[in-house]
N, C-alpha and C positions, 0 to 999 in steps of 0.2 A: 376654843370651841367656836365652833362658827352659830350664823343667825340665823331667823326664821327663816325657813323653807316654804313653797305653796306650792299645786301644780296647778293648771287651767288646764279645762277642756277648751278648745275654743275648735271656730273655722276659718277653713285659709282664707278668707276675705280678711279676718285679722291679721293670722299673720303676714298675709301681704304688704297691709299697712303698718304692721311692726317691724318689716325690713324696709319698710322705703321712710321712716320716720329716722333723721340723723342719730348716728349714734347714741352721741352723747344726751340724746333727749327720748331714750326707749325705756329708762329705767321711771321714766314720768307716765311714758305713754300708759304702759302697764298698769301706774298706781290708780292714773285717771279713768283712761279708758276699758280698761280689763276688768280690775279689781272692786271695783264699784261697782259695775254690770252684774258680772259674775255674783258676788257675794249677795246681791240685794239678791237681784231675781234668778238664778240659776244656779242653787247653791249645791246641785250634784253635778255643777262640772267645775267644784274647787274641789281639793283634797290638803289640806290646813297637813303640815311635815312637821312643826314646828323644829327641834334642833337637833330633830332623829335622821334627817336628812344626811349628816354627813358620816353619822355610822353607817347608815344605807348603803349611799353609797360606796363608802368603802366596800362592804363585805359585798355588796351585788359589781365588784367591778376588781381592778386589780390591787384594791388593797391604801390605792393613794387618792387626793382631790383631784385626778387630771379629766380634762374638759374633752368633749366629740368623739366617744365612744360610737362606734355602731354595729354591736350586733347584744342579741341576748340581754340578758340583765342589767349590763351594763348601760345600757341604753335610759334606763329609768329616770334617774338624776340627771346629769350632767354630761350623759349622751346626749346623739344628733347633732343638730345644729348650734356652734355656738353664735346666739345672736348678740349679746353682750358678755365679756368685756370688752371696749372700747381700746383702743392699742392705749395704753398706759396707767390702766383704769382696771380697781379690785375691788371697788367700792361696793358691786352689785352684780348678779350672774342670772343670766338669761339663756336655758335652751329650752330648742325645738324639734317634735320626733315627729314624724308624718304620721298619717291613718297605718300603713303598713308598718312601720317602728311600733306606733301604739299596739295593736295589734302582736307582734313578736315580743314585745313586753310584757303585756298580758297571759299570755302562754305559757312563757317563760315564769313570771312572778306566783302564779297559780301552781304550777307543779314544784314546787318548792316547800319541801315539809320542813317544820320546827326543826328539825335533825340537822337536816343542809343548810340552814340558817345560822344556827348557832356555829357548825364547822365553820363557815364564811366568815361571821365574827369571831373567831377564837384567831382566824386564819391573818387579821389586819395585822402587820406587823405593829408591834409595840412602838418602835421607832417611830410611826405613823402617826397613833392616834394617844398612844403613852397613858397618861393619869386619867383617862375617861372611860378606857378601858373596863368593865365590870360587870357583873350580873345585874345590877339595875338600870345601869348604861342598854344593856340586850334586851332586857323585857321590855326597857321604855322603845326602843327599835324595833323589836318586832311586833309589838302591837301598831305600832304607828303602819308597819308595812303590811299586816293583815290587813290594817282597815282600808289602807288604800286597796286594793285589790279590788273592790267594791265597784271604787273610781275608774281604775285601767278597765273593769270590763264595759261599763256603761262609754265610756269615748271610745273602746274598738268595735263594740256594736252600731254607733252613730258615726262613726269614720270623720272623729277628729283628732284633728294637732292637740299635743299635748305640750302645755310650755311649761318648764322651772322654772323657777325664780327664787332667789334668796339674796335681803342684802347685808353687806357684811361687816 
């Protein structure tokens, strides 16, 4: 089972500085400069995933972890942009979805009722996700993705990037 998950609201001034900051030093930039920011003073533009992240994604995507999705749900997690992994590096995952991605995600995650939810999760292949698999496995996920919603719509009304991160 994989780690904690978070998203950030942020704006592209950040992330401009999280893509020109060397690789292998984005999974710091974030701890320092993001996550401090964000959490002290602006704590309606985090959304705290904790380990419901990777059922999420699964069921809002094709079923596997794979990374730069871009369209619809999939976009949520581990869509857009991948700004980290690092070529040979799993340690930690970083993406980025524009104002228009946030926005299509929003939309997307909002018309989504408990019914298609749960189909989505019944739908992860076993092979996938295996022994995590379960009814409390789905409640603890779909509460975690109601409450985000909240999130998505406040950064597509203020037209920001939205970044993952989880480390692993």
């Amino acid at each position: 089972m994989s780690c904690l998950g978070v998203l950030f609201a942020v704006d592209f001034p950040v992330v401009r500085k999280l893509r020109n900051t060397p690789a292998d030093d984005r999974p710091d930039f974030v701890a320092e400069e993001i996550e401090e920011e964000l959490f002290d003073n602006f704590p309606e533009r985090t959304c705290e995933l904790d380990k419901s992240w990777d059922a999420m994604h699964r069921l809002l995507s094709d079923g596997t972890l794979s990374l730069g999705a871009d369209k619809g749900t999939a976009l949520a997690i581990l869509g857009g942009e991948v700004i980290y992994p690092a070529a040979g590096e799993d340690d930690y995952i970083i993406t980025a979805k524009s104002p228009m991605q946030v926005k299509e995600v929003f939309r997307a995650l909002k018309g989504l009722s408990d019914e298609d939810i749960r189909k989505r999760y019944e739908a992860i292949p076993d092979e996938e996700y295996g022994e995590f698999k379960n009814e409390e496995d789905f409640q603890y996920t779909l509460e975690y993705l109601r409450d985000s919603i909240s999130f998505w719509k406040n950064a597509a009304l203020n037209d920001l990037w939205v970044l993952f991160t989880a480390d692993q």
